[in-house]
N, C-alpha and C positions, 0 to 999 in steps of 0.2 A: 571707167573702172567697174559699175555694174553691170555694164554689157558684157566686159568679159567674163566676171563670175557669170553671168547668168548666162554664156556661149560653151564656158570649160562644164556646166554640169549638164546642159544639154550635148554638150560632147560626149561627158562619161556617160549618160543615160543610156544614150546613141550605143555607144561600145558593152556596155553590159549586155543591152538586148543583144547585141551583133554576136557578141557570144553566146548567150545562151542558143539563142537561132543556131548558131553551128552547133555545138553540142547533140540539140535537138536532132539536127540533121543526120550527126556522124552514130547516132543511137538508130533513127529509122533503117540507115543504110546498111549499118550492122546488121541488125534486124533481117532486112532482107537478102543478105549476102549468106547468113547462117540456114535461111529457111529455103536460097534457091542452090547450094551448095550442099545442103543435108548436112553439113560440117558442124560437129559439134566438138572438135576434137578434144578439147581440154576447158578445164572448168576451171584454170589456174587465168586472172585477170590479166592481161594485155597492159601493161607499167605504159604504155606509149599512147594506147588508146585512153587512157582513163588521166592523161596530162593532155591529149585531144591534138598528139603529134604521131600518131599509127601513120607509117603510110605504106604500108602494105595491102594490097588486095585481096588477098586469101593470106590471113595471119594464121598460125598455128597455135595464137594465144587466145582466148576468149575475149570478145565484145560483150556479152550478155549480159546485165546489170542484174536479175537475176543469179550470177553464179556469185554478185557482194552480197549478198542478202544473209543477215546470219543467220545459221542454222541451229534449229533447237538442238538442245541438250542429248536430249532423246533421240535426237539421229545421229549422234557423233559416236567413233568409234573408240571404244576406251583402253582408247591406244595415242601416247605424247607423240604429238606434231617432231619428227627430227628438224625442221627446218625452223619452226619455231624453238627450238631450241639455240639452233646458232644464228639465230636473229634473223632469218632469211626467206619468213612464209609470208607470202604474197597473199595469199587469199583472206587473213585475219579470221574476223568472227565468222565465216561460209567455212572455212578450215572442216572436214569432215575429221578433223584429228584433235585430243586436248590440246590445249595451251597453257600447259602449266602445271604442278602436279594437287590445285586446289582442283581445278576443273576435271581433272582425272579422277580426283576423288568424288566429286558431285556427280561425274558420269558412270564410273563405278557403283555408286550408291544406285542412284539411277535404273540403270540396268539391273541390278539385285533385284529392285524394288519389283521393277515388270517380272522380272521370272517366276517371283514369289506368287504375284498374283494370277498368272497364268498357269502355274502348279494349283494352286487351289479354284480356279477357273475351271482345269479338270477334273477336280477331283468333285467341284458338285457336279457336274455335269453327267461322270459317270455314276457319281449317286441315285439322281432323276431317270436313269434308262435303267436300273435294276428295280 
């Protein structure tokens, strides 16, 4: 009886690693399919690659774990996601679009904030050259 507990968790050990290994693998291989293909075509995540059943060659979805990475505030466009809207944006928090209209509001704000200070950015600036 202990032999099998102690065969079933050297089993599951056995199979976590074997997955991660793949994983690992199916990221390098991305990697270099993107970088010997120049392809970057889309920043929208690969749903097949990222459950680690892609099996396409040249996908026209992104592999790049970089394009999940979420994107600050400050680089979104303050403009609401349509697809988060009807529940259907793939890309979550990397989203170059709000998600919601609190985040609209904080990127709205946001954005104010920078133009304010780059209007008075100029304005010492042209003070100093007179």
């Amino acid at each position: 009886d202990e032999w099998t507990a102690s065969l079933r968790s050297i089993t599951a050990q056995a199979a976590e690693a074997a997955e991660q290994a793949s994983m690992n693998c199916r990221l390098q291989a991305a990697d270099i399919m993107n970088k010997l293909n120049g392809l970057r075509s889309s920043k929208v995540p690969c749903k097949w690659f990222l459950l680690g059943q892609c099996r396409k060659s040249i996908c026209e979805f992104s592999h790049d774990i970089q394009d999940l990475q979420p994107r600050p505030l400050h680089k979104k466009r303050a403009e609401e996601c349509h697809y988060f809207q009807k529940g259907q944006c793939t890309r979550g928090t990397a989203c170059p679009f709000a998600h919601g209209s609190d985040e609209l509001a904080e990127i709205t704000r946001i954005v104010s904030d920078l133009k304010t200070e780059k209007r008075l950015f100029q304005r010492s600036q042209n003070g100093r050259m007179m």
